[in-house]
C-alpha positions as CSV (number, residue, x, y, z in Angstrom):
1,X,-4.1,37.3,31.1
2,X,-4.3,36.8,34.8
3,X,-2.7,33.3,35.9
4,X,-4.5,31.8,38.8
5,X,-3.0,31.2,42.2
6,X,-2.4,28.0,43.7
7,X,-5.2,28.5,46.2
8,X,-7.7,28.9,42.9
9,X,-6.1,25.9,41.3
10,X,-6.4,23.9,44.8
11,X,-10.0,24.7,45.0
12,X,-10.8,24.0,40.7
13,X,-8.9,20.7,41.5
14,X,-11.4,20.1,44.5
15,X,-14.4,20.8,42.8
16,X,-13.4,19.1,39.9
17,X,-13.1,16.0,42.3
18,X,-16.4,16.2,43.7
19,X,-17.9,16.8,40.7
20,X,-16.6,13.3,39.2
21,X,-15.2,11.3,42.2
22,X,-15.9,8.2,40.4
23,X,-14.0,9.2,37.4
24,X,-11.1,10.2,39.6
25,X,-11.3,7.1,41.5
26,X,-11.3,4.6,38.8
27,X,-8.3,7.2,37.8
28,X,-6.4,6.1,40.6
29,X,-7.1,2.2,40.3
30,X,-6.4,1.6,37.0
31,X,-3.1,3.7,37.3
32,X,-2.5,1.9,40.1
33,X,-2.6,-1.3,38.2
34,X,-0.7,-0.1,35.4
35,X,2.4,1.1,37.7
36,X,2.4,-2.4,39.5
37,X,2.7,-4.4,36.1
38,X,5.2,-1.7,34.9
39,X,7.3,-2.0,38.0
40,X,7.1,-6.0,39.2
41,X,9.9,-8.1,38.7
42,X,10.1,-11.6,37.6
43,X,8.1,-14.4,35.9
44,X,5.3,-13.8,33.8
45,X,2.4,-15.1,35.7
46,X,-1.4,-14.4,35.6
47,X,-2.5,-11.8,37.5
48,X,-5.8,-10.0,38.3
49,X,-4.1,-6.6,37.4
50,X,-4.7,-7.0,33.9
51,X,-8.7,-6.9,34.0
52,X,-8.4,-4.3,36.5
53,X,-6.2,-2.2,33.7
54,X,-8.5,-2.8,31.0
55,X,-11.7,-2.7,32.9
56,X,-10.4,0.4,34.3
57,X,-9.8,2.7,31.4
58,X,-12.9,1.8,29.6
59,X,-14.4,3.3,33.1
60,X,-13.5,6.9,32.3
61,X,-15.3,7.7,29.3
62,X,-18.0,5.5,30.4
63,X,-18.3,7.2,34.0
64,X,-17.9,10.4,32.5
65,X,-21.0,9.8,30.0
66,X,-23.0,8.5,32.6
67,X,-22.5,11.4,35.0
68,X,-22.9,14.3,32.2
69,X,-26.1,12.5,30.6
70,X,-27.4,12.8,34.4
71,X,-26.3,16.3,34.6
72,X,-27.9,17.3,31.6
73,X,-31.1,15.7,32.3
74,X,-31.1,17.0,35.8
75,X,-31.4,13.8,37.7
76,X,-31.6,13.4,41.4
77,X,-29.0,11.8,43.2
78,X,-30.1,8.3,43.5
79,X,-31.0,7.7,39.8
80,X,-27.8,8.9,39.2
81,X,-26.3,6.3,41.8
82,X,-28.1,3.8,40.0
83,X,-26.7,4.5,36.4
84,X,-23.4,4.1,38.2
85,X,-24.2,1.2,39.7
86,X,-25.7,-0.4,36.7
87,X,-21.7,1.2,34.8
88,X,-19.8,-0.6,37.0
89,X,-21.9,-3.6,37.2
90,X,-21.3,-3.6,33.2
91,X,-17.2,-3.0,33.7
92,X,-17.2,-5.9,36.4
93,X,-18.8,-8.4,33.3
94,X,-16.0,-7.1,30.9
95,X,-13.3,-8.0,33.4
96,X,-14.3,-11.0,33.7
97,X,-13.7,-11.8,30.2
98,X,-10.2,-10.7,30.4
99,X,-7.8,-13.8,31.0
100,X,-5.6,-13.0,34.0
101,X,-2.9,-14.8,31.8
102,X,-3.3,-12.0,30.1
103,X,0.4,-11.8,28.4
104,X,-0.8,-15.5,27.1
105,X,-4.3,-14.7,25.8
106,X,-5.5,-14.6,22.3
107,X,-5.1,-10.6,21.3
108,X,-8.2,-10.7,20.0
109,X,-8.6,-9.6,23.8
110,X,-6.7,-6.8,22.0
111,X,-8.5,-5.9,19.4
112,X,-12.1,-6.0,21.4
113,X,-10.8,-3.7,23.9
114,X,-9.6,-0.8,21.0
115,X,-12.7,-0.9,19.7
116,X,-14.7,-0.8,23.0
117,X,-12.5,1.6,23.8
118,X,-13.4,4.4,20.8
119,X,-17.0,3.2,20.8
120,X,-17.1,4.7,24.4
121,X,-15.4,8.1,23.3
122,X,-17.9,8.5,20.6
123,X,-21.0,8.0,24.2
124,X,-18.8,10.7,25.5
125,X,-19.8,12.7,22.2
126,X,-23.1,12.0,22.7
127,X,-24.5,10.8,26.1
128,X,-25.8,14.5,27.2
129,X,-27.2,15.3,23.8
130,X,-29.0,11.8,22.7
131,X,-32.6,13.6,22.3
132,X,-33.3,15.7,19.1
133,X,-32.6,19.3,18.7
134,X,-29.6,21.1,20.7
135,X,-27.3,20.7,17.7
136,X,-25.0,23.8,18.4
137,X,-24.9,23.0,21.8
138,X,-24.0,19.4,21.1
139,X,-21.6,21.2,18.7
140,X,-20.0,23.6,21.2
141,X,-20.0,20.9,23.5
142,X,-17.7,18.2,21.5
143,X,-15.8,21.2,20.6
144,X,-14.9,22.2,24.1
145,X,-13.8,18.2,25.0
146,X,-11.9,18.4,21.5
147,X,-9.7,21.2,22.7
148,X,-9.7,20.4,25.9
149,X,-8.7,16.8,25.2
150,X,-5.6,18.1,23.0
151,X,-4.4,20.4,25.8
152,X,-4.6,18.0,28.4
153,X,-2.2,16.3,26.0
154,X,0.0,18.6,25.5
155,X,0.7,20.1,29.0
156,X,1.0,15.8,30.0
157,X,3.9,15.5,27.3
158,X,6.0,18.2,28.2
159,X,5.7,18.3,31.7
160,X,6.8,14.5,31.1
161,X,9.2,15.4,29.3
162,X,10.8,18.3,32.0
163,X,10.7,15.7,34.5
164,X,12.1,12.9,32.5
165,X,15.1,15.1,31.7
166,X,15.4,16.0,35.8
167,X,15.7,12.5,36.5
168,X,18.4,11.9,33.9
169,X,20.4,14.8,35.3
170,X,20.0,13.3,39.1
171,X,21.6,10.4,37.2
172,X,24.4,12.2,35.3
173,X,25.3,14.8,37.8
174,X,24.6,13.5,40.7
175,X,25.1,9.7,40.3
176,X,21.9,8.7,41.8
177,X,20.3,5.7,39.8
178,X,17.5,6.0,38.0
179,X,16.4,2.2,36.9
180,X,14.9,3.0,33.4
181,X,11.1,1.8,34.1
182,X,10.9,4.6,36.4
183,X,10.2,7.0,32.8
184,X,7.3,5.0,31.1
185,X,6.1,4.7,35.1
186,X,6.1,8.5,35.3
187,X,4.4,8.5,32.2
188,X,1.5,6.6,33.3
189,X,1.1,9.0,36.6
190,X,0.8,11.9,34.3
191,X,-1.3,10.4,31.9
192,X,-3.2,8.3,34.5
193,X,-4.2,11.0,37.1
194,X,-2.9,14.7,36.2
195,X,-3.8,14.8,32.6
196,X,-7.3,13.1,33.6
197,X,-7.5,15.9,36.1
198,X,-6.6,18.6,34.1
199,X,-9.0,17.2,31.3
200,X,-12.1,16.9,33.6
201,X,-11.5,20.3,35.1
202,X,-12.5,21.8,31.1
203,X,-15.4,19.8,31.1
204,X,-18.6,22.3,30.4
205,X,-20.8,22.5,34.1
206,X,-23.8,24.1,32.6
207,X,-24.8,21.6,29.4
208,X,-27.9,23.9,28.7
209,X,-26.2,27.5,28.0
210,X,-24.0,25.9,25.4
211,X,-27.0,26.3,23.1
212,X,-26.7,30.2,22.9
213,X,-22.9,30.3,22.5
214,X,-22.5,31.9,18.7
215,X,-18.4,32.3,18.4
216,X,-16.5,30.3,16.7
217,X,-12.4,29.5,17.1
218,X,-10.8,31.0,14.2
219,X,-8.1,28.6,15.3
220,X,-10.3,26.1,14.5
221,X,-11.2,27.7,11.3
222,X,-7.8,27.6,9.8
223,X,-7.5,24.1,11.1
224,X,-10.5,22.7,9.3
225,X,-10.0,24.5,6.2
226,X,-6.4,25.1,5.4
227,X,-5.2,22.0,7.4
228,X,-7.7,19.1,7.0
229,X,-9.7,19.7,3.6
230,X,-6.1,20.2,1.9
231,X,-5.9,16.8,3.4
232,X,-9.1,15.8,1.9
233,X,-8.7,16.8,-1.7
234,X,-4.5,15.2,-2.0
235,X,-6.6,11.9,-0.9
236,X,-9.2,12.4,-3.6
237,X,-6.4,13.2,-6.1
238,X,-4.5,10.4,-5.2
239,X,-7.9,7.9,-5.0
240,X,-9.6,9.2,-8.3
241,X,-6.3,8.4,-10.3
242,X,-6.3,5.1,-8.9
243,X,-9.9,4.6,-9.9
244,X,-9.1,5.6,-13.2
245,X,-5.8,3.2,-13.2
246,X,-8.3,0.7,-12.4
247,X,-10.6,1.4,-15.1
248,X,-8.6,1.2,-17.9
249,X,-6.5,-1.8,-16.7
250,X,-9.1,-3.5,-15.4
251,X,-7.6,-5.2,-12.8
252,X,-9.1,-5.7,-9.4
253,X,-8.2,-2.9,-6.6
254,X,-5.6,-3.4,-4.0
255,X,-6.8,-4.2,-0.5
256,X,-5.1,-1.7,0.9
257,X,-6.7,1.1,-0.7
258,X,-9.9,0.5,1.2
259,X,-7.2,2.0,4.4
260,X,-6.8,5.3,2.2
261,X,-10.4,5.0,1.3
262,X,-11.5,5.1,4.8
263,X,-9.1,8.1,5.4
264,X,-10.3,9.8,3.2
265,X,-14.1,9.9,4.1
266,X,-13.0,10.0,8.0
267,X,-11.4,12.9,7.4
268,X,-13.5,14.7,5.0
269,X,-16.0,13.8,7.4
270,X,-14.0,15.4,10.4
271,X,-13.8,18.1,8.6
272,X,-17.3,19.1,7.9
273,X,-17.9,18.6,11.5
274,X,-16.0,21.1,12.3
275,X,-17.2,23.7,9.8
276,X,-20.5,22.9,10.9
277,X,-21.7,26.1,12.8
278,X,-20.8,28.2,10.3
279,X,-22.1,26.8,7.2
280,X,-25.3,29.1,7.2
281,X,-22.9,32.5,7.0
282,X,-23.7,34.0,3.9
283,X,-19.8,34.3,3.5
284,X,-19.3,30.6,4.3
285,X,-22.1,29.5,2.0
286,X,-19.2,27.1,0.0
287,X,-19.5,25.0,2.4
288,X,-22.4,23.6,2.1
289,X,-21.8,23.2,-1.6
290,X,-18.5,21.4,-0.5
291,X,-20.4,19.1,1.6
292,X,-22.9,18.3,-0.6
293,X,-20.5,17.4,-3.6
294,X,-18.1,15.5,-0.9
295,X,-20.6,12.4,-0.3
296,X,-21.2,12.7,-4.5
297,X,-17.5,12.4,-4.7
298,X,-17.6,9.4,-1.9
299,X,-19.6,7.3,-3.6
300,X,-17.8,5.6,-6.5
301,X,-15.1,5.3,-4.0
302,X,-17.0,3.4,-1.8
303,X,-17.8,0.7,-4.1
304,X,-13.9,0.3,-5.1
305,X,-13.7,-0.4,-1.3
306,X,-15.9,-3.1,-1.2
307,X,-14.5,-4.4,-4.1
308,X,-10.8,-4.0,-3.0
309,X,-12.2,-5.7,0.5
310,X,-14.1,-8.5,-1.0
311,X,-11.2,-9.5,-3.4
312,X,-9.1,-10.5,-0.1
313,X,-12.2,-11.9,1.1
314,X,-12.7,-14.4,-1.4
315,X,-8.8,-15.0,-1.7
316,X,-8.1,-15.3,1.9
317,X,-11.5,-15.2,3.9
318,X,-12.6,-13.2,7.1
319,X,-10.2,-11.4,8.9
320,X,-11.0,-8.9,11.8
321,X,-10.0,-5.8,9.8
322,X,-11.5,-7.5,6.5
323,X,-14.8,-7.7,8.5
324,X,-14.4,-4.2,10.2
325,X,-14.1,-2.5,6.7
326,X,-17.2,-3.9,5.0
327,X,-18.7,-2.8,8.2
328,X,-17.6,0.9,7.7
329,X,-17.8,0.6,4.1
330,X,-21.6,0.0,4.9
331,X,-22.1,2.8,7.5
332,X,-20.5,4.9,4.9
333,X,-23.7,4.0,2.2
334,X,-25.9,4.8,4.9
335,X,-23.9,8.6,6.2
336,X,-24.1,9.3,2.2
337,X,-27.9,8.2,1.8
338,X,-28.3,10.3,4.9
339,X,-26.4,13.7,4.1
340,X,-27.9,13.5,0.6
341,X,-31.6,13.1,0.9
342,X,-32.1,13.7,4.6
343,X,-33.3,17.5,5.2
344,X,-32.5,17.8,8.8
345,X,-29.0,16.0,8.3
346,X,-28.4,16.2,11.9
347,X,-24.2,15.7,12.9
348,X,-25.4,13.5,16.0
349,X,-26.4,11.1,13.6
350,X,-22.3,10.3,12.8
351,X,-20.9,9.7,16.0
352,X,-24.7,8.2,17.4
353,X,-24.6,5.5,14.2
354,X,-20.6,4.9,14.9
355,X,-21.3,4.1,18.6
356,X,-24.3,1.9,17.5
357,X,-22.4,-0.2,15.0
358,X,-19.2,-0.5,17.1
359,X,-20.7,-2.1,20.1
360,X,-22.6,-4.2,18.0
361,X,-19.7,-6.1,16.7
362,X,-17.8,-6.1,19.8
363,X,-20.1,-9.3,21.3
364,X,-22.0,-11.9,19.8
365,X,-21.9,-15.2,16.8
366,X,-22.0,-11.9,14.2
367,X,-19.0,-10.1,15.9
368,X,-15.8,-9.3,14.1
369,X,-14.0,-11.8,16.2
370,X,-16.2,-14.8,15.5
371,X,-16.7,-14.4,12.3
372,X,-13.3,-14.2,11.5
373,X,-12.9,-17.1,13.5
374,X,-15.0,-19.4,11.7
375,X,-13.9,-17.9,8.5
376,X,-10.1,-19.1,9.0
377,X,-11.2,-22.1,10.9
378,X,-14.0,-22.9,7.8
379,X,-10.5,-22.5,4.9
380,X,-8.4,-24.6,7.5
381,X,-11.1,-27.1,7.2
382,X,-11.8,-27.2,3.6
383,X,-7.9,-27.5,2.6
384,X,-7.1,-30.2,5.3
385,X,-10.4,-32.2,3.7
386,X,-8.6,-31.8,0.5
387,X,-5.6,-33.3,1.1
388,X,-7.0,-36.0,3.4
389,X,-5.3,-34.6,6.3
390,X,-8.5,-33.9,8.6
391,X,-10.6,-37.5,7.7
392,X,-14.0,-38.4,10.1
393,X,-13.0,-35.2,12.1
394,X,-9.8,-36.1,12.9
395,X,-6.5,-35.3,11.8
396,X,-4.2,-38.1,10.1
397,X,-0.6,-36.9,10.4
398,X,0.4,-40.1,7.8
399,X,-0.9,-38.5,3.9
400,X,0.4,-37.8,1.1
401,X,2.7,-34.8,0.5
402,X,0.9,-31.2,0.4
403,X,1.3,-28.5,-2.3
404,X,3.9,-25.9,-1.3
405,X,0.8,-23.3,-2.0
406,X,-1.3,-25.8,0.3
407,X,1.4,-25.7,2.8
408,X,1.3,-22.0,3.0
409,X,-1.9,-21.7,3.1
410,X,-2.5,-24.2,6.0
411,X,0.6,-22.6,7.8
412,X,-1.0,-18.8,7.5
413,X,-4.0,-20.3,8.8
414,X,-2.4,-21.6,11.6
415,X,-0.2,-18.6,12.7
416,X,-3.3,-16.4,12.1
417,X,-5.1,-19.1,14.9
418,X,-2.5,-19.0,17.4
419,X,-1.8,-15.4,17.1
420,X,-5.6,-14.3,17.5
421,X,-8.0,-16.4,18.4
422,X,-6.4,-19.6,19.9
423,X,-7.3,-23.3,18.6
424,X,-10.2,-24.3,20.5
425,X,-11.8,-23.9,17.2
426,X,-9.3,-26.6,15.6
427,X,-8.2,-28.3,18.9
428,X,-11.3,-30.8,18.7
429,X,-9.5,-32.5,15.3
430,X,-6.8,-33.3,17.4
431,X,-5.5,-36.3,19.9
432,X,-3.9,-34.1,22.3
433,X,-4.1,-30.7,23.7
434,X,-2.7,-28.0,21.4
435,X,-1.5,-26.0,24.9
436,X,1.9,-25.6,26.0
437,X,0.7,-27.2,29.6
438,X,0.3,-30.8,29.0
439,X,-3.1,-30.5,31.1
440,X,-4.6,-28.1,28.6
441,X,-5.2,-25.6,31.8
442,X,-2.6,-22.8,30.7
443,X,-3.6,-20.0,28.0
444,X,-0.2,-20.5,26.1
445,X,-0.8,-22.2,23.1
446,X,2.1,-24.5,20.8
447,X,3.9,-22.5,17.9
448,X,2.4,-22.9,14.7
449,X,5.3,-24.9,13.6
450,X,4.7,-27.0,16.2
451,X,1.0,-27.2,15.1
452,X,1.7,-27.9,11.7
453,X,4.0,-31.0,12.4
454,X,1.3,-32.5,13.9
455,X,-1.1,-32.3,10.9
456,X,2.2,-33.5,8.8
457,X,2.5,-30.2,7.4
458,X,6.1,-28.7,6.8
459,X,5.8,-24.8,8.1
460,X,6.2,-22.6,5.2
461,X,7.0,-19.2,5.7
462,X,4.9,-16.7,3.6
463,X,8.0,-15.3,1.8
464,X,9.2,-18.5,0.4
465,X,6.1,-17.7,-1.9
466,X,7.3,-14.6,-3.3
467,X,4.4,-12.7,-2.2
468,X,3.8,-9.3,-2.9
469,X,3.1,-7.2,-6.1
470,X,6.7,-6.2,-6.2
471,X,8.2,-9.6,-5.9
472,X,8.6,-8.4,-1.8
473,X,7.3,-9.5,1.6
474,X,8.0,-7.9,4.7
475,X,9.4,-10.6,7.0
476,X,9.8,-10.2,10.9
477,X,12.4,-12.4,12.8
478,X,11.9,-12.9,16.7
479,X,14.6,-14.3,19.2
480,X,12.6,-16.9,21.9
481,X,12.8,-14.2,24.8
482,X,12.3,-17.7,26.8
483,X,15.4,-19.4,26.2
484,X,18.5,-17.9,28.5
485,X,21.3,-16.2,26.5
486,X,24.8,-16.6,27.2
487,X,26.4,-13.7,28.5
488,X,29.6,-15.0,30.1
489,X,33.0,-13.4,29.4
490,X,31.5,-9.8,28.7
491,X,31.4,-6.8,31.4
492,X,28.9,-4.2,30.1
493,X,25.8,-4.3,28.4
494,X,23.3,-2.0,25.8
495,X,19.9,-3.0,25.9
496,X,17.2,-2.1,22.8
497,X,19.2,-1.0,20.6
498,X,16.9,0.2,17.8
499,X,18.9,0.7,14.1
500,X,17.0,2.4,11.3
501,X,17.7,4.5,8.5
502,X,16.6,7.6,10.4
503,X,19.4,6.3,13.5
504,X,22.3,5.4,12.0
505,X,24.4,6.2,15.0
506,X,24.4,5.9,18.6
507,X,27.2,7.2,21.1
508,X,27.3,6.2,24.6
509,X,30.1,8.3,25.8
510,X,29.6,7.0,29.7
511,X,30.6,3.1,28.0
512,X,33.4,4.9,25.9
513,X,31.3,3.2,22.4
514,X,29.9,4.1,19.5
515,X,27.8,2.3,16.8
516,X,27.4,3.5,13.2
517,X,25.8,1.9,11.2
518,X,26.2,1.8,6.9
519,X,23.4,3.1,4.8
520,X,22.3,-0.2,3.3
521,X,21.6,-1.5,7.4
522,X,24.4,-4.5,6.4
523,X,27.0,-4.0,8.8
524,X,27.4,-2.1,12.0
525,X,30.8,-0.9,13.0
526,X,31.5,-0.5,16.9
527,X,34.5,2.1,17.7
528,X,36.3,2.1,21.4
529,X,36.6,5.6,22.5
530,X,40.1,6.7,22.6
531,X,39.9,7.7,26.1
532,X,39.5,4.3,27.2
533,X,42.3,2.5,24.5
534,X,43.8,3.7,21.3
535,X,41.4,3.5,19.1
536,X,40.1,0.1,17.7
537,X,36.7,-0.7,15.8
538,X,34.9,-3.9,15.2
539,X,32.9,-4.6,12.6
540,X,29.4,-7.2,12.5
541,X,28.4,-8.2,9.0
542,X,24.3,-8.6,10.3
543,X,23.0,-9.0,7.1
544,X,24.8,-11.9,6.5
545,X,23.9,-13.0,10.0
546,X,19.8,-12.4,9.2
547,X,20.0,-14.6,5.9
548,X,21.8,-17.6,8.0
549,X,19.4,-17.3,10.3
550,X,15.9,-17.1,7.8
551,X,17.6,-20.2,5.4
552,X,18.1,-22.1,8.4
553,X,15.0,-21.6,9.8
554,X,13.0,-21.5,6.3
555,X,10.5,-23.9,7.3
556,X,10.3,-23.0,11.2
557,X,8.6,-20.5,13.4
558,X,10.5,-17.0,13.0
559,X,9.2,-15.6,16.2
560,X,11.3,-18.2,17.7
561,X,14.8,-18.3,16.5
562,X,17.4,-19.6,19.1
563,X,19.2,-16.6,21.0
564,X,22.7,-18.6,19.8
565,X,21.2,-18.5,16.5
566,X,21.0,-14.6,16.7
567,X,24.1,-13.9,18.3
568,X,27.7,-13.0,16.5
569,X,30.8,-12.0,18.9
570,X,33.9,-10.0,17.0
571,X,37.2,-10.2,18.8
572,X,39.5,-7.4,18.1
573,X,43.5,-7.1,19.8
574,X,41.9,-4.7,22.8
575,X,38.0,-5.8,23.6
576,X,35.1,-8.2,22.0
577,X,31.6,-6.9,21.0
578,X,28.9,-9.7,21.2
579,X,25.9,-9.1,19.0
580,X,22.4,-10.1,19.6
581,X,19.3,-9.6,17.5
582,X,16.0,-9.6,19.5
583,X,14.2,-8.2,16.1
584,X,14.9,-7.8,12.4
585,X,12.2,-6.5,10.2
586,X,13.3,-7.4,6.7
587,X,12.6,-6.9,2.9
588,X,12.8,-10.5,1.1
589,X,12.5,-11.2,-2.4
590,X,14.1,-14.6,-3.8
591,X,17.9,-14.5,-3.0
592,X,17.3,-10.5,-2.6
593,X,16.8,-8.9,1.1
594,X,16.5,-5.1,2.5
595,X,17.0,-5.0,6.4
596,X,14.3,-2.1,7.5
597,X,15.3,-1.8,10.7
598,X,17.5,-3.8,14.2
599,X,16.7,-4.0,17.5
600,X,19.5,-5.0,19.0
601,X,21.4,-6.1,22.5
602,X,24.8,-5.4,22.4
603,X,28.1,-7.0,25.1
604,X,31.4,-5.7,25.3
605,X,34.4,-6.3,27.3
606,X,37.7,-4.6,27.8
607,X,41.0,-7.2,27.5
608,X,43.0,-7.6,30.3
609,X,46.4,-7.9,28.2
610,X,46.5,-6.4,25.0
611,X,46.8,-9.3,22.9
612,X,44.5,-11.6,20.5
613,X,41.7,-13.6,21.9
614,X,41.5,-16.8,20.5
């Protein structure tokens, strides 16, 4: 295979940019705004970059959609100005929406954005080829961006990673300092303008001729069959004996299986997709049998998911992902009704119908976030009317004593609120604003704890309950990144330090340390390289140091534990190690806890004179 020059990749690169300046250009702006977060300095404070970011990426597919739907139908330039016109008329609305606070906001922000975000992939998938017929050029087509996509990738990730491990070496062998943001910095250029680039420059020119094309990737082949319906039939395995177990013990399903559930069909789905062209070879004719039998198989499935989904509903109300999977659950009824009676069982109809439902719960009273709003707000309501704590509207901080289930309840609610949504859907019940600035201006909202105390509400913690099917609850345990932490006495530092089971050692020979930590994640045992002193370990007893800190705090916000709180120094004859946890992600059952994994700051500091420091 010929490899082109640099004069042929300098002119692809230019025609790929006149082709889709816009693209390129909203390339550069929202990289632009990325690197400038990455890289400032300081204070959180609000800041226009964040809309720009968000507003920004949701302009590529868009862009490109636009442009190849204009392509395809062979527009003339100014109706093709105008769709981009009317395109960034619609991404100038969305950025408005987007709090400049941004780091303050609600994440149902969040939330809204991922799903914009893959509802515009799927226009991508079918902008050119909305009108009838075409299907194995709107099959060649996806199947060019598919591959194209995963290159673009792949080329992005290891020319990242080549240059990451220059930089390092500038650092190590030639002392030049390399602040660490400058690697996820690099990463957004790659990812922001050459892997764009590089993806753009794959894109089909001539929309039409993809109609005629007949081959097929046998790469593609053996990914599809031997790769993803392998996949598909462990998942049916696994979902059938499940179904069974539920059957005969009668006992409602799990929420969580409507997550393998929707796995499962996705991929089967996927799958199919991808076999599509060649489903009418004679040789290949088992695969319309297999897709006939796959939405048979689907369908009892299906209605264990909306059982499994409803139970948690009822329990616990409206969530977004409750919400998002009885909508899928329902566009799965319709894809089966579709693929099973339909003759012309079209594959635009998947991604078409995907795109269709997404943006329609993105925006509006019936969208996923207000729904699951009200719902929360709507229990909050009805519990706080129950034990007289919300009377005429109002909340009454003076009532009696609350259920510890009540209390849970109400505190769930709470934290669900303030991570979210906000409380401007409670805030009216109260006196006072619930926002950290006294004027009610800011987007930082109380702590839930906080929140709670006003209603007269102790703040439970959900694994006081003993939650969980197997007696456990995962519980995660924040240090207030806002309060300063005493560093005073120590010399060097080792920041994110991130202790699993899969890292149970980490050597930083430059510092003369090393960290090992035991099996069980209990303790973690620092040694002193002997290079720098005879040799001399310390040893930090964390789980010890995790239980003090959740039985202290039983009834308080977790996210915000006290850096002094988190800390534990051990003195040894030659140095002292001071240990702080930023995170601990925990097992906790009763008087029983598992520590999953630490992230973890670490100080140390040589002695002057070799002797004990009291």
């Amino acid at each position: 295979m010929k490899l082109p020059s640099i004069g042929q990749l300098l002119h692809s690169a230019r025609a790929t940019f006149l082709r889709f300046p816009v693209v390129l250009c909203d390339a550069v702006i929202g990289t632009a705004a990325a690197l400038l977060l990455v890289d400032y300095e300081g204070a959180a404070q609000p800041t226009i970059l964040f809309p720009i970011l968000f507003a920004s990426i949701l302009g590529l597919p868009l862009f490109i959609s636009l442009l190849l739907l204009a392509e395809h139908k062979m527009w003339k330039s100014p109706v093709t100005f105008g769709i981009h016109i009317i395109g960034l008329l619609l991404l100038v609305g969305y950025g408005l929406v987007i709090p400049q606070d941004y780091l303050n906001a609600p994440g149902f922000h969040l939330v809204r954005f991922l799903v914009l975000a893959a509802a515009l992939h799927l226009l991508v998938s079918v902008a050119p080829f909305y009108e009838r017929g075409e299907l194995n050029g709107f099959w060649h087509y996806n199947k060019t961006l598919f591959i194209r996509a995963l290159t673009a990738l792949l080329y992005t990730g290891v020319l990242w990673i080549g240059l990451a491990v220059a930089l390092e070496a500038l650092d190590h062998l030639f002392g030049v300092s390399i602040p660490g943001k400058r690697y996820p910095e690099l990463w957004i250029l790659l990812n922001g303008i050459f892997c764009t680039w590089f993806f753009l420059s794959g894109v089909p020119e001539d929309l039409h001729a993809l109609e005629a094309l007949t081959e097929y990737p046998k790469g593609l082949k053996i990914f599809a069959q031997y790769i993803l319906l392998p996949l598909v039939c462990v998942y049916l395995v696994i979902l059938y004996a499940y179904l069974l177990k539920v059957v005969i013990s009668w006992d409602w399903p799990q929420g969580w299986v409507s997550k393998l559930i929707l796995g499962f069909a996705g991929t089967g789905i996927f799958a199919l997709l991808l076999l599509q062209p060649i489903s009418n070879r004679t040789e290949q004719v088992w695969i319309k049998t297999a897709s006939r039998w796959f939405y048979v198989v689907l369908s009892p499935l299906i209605v264990m998911l909306f059982f499994a989904v409803w139970r948690r509903v009822s329990e616990y109300g409206v969530t977004e992902g409750r919400y998002l999977a009885i909508v899928l659950g329902g566009w799965l009824v319709g894809m089966v009704a579709y693929f099973t009676v339909s003759k012309l069982k079209s594959i635009k109809v998947v991604p078409a119908t995907l795109l269709i439902l997404l943006l329609a719960v993105s925006f509006g009273p019936w969208s996923i976030f207000a729904v699951s709003e009200q719902s929360q707000v709507g229990r909050l309501k009805t519990i706080l009317l129950r034990d007289s704590i919300l009377v005429d509207a109002k909340i009454h901080g003076l009532h009696s004593p609350v259920s510890l289930e009540d209390s849970k309840q109400i505190s769930s609610i709470v934290a669900y609120l303030h991570d979210l949504h906000g409380y401007e859907g409670i805030e009216p019940w109260f006196a006072e604003t619930l926002k950290e600035d006294s004027l009610g201006k800011g987007l930082a909202s109380l702590g839930s704890d906080v929140v709670t105390d006003k209603m007269g509400v102790t703040y439970t913690n959900a694994w006081r309950s003993g939650a969980g099917r197997d007696g456990f609850v995962f519980v995660d345990v924040f240090v207030d990144n806002e309060r300063a932490t005493d560093v005073r006495d120590f010399e060097l530092l080792v920041r994110g330090l991130h202790i699993s089971a899969e890292e149970l050692t980490k050597n930083y020979p430059r510092l003369g340390l090393s960290c090992r930590t035991s099996k069980q994640l209990d303790t973690i045992t620092f040694i002193l390289a002997p290079g720098i002193r005879a040799l001399d370990t310390l040893r930090v007893d964390l789980h010890q140091l995790v239980r003090r800190v959740m039985d202290d705090n039983a009834n308080a916000d977790l996210t915000k534990i006290p850096p002094e709180q988190m800390s534990v120094t051990a003195v040894g004859r030659q140095w002292k190690v001071k240990v702080m946890v930023r995170e601990a992600y925990v097992k906790r059952r009763a008087s029983e806890q598992k520590a999953v994994w630490y992230n973890l700051d670490i100080l140390y500091s040589l002695n002057e004179k070799e002797e004990t420091i009291q």
